[in-house]
N, CA, C and O atoms as a Tinker XYZ file with bonds, in Angstrom:
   260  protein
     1  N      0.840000   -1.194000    0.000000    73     2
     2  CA     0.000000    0.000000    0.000000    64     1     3
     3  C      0.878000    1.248000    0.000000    63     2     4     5
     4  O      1.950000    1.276000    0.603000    81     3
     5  N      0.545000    1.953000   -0.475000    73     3     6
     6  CA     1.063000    3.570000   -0.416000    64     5     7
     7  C      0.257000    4.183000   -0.106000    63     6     8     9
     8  O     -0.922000    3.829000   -0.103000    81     7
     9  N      0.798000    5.562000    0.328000    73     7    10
    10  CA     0.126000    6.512000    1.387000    64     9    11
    11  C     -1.083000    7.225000    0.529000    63    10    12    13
    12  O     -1.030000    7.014000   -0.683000    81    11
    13  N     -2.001000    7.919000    0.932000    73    11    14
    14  CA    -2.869000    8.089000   -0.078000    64    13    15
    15  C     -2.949000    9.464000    0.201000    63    14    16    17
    16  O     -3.014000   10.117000   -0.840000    81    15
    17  N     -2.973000   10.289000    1.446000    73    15    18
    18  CA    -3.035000   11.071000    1.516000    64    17    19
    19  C     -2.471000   12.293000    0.741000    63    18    20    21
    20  O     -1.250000   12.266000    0.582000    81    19
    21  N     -3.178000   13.426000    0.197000    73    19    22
    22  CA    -3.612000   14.040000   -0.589000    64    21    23
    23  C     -2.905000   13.990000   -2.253000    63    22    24    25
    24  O     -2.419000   14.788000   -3.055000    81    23
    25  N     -3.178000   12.645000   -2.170000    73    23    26
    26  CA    -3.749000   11.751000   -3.726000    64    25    27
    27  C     -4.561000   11.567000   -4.215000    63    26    28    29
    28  O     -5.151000   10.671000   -3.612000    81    27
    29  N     -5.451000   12.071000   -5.634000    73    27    30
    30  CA    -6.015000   11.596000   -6.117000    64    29    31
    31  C     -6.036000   10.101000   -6.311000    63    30    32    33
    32  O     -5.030000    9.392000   -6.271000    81    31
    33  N     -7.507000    9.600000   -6.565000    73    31    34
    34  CA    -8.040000    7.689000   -7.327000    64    33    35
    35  C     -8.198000    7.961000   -7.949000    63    34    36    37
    36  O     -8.769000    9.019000   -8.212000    81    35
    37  N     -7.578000    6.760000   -8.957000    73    35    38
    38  CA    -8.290000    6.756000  -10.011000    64    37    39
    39  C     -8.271000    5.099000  -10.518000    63    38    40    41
    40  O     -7.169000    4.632000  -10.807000    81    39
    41  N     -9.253000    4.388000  -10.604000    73    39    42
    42  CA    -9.373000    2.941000  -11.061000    64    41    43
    43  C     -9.861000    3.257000  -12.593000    63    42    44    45
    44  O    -10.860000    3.799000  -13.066000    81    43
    45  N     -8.410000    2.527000  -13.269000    73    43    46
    46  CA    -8.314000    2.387000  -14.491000    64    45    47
    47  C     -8.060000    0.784000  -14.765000    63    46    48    49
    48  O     -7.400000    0.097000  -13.986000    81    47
    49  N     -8.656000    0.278000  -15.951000    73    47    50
    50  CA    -8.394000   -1.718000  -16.180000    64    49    51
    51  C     -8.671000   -1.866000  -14.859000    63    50    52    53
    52  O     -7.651000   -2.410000  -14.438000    81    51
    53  N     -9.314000   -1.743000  -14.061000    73    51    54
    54  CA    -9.662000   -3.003000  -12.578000    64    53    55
    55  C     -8.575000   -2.270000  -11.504000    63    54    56    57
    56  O     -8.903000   -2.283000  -10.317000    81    55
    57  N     -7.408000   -1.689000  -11.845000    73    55    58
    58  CA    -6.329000   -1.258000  -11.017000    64    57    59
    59  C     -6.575000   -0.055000  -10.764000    63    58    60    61
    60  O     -6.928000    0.771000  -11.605000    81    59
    61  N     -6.329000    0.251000   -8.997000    73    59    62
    62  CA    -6.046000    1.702000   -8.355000    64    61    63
    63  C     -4.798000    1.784000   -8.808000    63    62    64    65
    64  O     -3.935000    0.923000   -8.975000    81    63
    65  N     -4.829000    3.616000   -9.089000    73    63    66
    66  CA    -3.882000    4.561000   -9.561000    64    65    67
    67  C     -4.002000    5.380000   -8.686000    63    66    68    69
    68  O     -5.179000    5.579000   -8.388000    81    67
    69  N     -3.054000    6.131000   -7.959000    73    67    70
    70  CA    -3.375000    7.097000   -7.145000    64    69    71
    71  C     -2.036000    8.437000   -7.827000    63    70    72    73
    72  O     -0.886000    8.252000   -8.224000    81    71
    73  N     -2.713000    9.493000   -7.728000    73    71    74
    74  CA    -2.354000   10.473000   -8.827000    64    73    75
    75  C     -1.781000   12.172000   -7.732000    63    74    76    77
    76  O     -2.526000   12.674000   -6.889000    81    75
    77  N     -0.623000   12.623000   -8.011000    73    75    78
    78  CA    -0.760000   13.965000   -7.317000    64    77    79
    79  C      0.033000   14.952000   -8.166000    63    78    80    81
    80  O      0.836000   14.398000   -8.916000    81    79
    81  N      0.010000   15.903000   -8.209000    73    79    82
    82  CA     1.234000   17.096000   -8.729000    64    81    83
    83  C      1.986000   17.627000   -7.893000    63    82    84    85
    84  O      1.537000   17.864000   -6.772000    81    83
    85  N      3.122000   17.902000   -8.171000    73    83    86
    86  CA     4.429000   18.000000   -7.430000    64    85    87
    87  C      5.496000   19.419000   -8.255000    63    86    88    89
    88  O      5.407000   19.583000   -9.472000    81    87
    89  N      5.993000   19.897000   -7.798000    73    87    90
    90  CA     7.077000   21.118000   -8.287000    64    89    91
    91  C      8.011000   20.599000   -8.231000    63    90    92    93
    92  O      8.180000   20.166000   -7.091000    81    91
    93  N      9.058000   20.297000   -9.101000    73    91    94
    94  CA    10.382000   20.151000   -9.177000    64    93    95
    95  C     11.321000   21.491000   -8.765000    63    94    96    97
    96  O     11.083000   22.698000   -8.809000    81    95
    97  N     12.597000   20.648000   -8.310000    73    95    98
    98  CA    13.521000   22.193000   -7.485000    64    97    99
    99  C     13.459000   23.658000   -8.636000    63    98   100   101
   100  O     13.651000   24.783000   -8.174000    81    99
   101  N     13.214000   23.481000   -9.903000    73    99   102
   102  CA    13.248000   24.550000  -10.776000    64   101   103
   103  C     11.729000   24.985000  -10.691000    63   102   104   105
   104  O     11.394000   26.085000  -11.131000    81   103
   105  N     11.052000   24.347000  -10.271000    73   103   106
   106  CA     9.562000   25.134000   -9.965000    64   105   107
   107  C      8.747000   24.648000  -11.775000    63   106   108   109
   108  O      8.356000   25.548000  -12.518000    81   107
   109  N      8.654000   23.402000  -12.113000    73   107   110
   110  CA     8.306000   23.119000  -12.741000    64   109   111
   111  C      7.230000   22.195000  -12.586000    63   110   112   113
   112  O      7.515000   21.178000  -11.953000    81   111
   113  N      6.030000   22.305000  -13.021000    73   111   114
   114  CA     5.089000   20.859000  -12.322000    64   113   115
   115  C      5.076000   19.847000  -12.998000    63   114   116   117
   116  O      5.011000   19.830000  -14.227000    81   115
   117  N      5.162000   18.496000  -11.968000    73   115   118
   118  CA     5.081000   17.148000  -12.543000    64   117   119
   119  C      4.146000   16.275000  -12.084000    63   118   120   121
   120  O      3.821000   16.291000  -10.897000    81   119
   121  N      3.445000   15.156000  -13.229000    73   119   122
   122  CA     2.211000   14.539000  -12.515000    64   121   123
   123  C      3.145000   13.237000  -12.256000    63   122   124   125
   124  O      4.089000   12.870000  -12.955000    81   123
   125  N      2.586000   12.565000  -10.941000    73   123   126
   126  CA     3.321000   11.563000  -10.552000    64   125   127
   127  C      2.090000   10.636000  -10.424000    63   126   128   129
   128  O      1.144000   11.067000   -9.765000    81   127
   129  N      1.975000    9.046000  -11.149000    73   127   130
   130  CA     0.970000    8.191000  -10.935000    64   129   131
   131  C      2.085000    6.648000  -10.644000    63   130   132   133
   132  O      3.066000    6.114000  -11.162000    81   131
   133  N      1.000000    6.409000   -9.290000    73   131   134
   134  CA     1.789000    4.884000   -8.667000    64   133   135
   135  C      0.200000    4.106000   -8.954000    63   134   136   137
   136  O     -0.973000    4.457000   -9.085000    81   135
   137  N      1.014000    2.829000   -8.953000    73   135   138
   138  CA    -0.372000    1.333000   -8.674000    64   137   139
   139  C     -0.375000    1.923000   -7.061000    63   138   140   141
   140  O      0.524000    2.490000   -6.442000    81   139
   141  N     -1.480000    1.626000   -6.731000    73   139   142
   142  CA    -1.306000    0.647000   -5.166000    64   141   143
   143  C     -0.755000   -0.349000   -4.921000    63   142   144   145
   144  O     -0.987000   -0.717000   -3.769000    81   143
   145  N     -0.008000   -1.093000   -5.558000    73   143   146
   146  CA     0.764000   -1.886000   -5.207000    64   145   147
   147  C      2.161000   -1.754000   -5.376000    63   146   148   149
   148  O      2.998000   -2.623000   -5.132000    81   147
   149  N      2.348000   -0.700000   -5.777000    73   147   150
   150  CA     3.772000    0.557000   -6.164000    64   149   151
   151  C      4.514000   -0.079000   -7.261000    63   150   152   153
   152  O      5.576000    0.396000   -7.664000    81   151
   153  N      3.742000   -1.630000   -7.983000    73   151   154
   154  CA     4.434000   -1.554000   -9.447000    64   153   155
   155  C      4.327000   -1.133000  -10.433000    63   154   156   157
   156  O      4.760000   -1.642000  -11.467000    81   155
   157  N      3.584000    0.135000  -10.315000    73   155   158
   158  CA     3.832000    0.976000  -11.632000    64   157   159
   159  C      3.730000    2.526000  -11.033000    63   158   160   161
   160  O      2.758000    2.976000  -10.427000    81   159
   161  N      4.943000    3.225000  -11.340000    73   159   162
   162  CA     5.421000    4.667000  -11.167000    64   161   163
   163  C      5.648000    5.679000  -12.004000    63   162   164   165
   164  O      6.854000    5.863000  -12.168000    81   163
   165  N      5.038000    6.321000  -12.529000    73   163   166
   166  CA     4.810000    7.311000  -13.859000    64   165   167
   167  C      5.205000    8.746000  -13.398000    63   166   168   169
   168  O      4.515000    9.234000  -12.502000    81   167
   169  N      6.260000    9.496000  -13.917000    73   167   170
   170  CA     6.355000   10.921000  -13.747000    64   169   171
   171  C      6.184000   11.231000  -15.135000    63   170   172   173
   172  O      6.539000   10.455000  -16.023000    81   171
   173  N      5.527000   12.602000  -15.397000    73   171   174
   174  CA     5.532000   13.260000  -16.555000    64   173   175
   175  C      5.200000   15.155000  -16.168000    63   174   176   177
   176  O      4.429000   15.844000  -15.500000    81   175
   177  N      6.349000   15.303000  -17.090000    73   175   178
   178  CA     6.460000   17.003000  -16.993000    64   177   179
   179  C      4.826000   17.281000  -17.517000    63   178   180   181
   180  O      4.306000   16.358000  -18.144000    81   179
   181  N      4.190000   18.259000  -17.325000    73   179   182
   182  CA     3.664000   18.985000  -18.032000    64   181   183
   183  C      3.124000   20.542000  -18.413000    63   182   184   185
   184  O      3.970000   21.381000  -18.101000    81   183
   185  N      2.454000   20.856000  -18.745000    73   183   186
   186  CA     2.166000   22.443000  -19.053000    64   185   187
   187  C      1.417000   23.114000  -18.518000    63   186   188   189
   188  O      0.220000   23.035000  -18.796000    81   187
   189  N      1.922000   24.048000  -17.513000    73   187   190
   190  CA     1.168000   24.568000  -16.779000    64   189   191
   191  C     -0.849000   25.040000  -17.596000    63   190   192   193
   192  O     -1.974000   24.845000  -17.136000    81   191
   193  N     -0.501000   25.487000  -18.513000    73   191   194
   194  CA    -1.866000   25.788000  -18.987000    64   193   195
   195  C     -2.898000   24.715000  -19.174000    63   194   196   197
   196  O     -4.080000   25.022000  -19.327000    81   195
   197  N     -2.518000   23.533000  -19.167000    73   195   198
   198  CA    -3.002000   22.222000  -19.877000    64   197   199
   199  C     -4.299000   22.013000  -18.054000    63   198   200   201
   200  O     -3.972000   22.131000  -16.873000    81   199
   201  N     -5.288000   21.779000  -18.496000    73   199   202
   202  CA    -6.260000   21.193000  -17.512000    64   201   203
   203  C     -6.358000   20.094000  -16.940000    63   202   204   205
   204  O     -7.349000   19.532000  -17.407000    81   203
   205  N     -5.832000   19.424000  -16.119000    73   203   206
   206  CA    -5.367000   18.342000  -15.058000    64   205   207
   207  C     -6.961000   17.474000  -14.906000    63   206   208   209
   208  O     -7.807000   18.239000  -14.443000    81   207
   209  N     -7.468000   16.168000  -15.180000    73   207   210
   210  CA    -8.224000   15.754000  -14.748000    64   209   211
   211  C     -8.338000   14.182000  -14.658000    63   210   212   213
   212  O     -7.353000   13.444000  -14.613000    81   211
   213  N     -9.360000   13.847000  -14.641000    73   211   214
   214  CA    -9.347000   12.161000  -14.796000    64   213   215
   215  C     -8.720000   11.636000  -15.784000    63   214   216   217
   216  O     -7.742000   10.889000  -15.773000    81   215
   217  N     -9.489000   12.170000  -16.885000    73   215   218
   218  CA    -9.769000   11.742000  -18.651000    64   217   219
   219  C     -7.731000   12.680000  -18.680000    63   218   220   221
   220  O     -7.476000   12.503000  -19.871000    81   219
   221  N     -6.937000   13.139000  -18.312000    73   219   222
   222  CA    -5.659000   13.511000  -18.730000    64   221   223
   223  C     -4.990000   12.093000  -18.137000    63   222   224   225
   224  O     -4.186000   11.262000  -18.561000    81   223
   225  N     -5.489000   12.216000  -17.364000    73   223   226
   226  CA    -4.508000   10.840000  -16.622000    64   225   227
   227  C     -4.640000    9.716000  -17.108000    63   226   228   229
   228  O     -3.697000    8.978000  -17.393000    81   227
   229  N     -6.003000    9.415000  -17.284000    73   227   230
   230  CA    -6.605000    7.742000  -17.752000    64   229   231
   231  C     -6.019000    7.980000  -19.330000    63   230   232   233
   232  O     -5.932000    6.977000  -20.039000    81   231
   233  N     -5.614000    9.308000  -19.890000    73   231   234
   234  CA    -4.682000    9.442000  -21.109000    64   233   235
   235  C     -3.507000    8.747000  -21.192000    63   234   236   237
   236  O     -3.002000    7.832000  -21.842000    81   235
   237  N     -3.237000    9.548000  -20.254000    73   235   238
   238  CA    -1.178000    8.840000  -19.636000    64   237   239
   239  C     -0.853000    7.350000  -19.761000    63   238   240   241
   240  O      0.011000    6.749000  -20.400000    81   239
   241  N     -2.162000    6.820000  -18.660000    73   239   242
   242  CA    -1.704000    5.175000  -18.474000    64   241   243
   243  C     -1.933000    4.390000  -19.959000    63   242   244   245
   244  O     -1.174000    3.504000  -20.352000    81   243
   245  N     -3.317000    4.957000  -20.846000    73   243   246
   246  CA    -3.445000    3.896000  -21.454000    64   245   247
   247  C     -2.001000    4.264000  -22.607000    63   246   248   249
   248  O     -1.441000    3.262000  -23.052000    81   247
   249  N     -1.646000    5.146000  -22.892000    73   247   250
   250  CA    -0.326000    5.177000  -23.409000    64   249   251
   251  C      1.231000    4.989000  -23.004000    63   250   252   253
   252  O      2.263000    5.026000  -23.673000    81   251
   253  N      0.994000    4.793000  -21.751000    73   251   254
   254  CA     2.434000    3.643000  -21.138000    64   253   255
   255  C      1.795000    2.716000  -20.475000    63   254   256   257
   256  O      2.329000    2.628000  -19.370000    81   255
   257  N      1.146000    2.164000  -20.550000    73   255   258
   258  CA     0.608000    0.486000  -20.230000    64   257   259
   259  C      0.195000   -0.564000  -20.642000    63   258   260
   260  O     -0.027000   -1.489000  -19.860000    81   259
């Protein structure tokens, strides 16, 4: 299990994803997605203007999974 706290869910294929945004030391934001079972770990830069939601994320996985 991993910590969940202030993580987004998201159950994608049958599997919890738990989802958050993060600033890198240059002040850049990155979306970070783990399994709950922490075998799968996804960072991706993205654009501040771009709209953050379910349907962006359930984007991400089905294109690296």
């Amino acid at each position: 299990m991993i910590s969940t706290k202030g993580k987004r869910k998201l159950i994608y294929q049958g599997v919890a994803y738990y989802w958050y945004i993060a600033k890198t030391d240059d002040d850049h934001p990155v979306i970070h997605i783990s399994s709950e079972d922490k075998k799968v770990h996804l960072t991706f830069p993205f654009d501040k203007e771009l709209s953050v939601g379910t349907h962006y994320i359930e984007d991400i996985l089905s294109r690296n999974l």
